[in-house]
N, C-alpha and C positions, 0 to 999 in steps of 0.2 A: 559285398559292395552293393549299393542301392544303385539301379537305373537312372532316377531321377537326380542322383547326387550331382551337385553343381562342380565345374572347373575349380575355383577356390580349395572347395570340401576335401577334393580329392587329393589338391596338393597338398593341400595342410597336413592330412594323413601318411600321404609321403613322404615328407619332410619330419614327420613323426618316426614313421619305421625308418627312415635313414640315421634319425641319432640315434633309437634305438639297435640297430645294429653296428654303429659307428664305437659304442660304449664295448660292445667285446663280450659283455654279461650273460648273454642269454646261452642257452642250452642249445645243441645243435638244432634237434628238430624245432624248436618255437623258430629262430635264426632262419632255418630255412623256410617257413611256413610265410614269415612274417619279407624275407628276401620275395616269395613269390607271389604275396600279396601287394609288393611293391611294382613286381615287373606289371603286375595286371594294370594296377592303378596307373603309372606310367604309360601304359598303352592305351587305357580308354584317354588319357589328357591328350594323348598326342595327335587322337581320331578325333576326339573334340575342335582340336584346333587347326586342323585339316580340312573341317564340315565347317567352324568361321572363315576361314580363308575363301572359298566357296562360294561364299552368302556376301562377302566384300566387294564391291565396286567404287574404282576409285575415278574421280573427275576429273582428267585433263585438260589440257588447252594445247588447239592446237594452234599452227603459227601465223594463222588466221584469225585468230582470236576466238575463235567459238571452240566449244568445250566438246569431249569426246569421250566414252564412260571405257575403264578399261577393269577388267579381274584386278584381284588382288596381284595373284600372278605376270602379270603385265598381257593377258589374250586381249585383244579388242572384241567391243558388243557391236 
């Protein structure tokens, strides 16, 4: 798996070994190589979208009318 490989890239791959193990075909160890290939790839997407969550600030209003930035999470800045 490439470092640089984009969120997209990665899923697509995923969803790739998922119907190829889905189908039942493959030989145990390819099945397991390609199962373990999936868990990784699932974990870098999920640390992906952990590290956007993060980088998100979202702009509210408060009942004041003036605006107040909060995390994706709901933390205030």
């Amino acid at each position: 798996m490439n470092e640089k490989e984009t969120f997209e890239t990665s899923i697509k791959r995923l969803e790739q070994i998922v119907g190829e193990l889905e189908r039942g075909d493959l030989p145990l160890e390819e099945s397991l190589a390609k199962y373990e290939e999936g868990i990784e790839r699932l974990r870098r997407c999920h640390s992906m979208l952990e590290d956007t969550k993060k980088k998100i600030v979202m702009l509210t209003k408060n009942p004041d009318g003036s605006l107040k930035e909060d995390d994706f999470e709901g933390k205030k800045h």
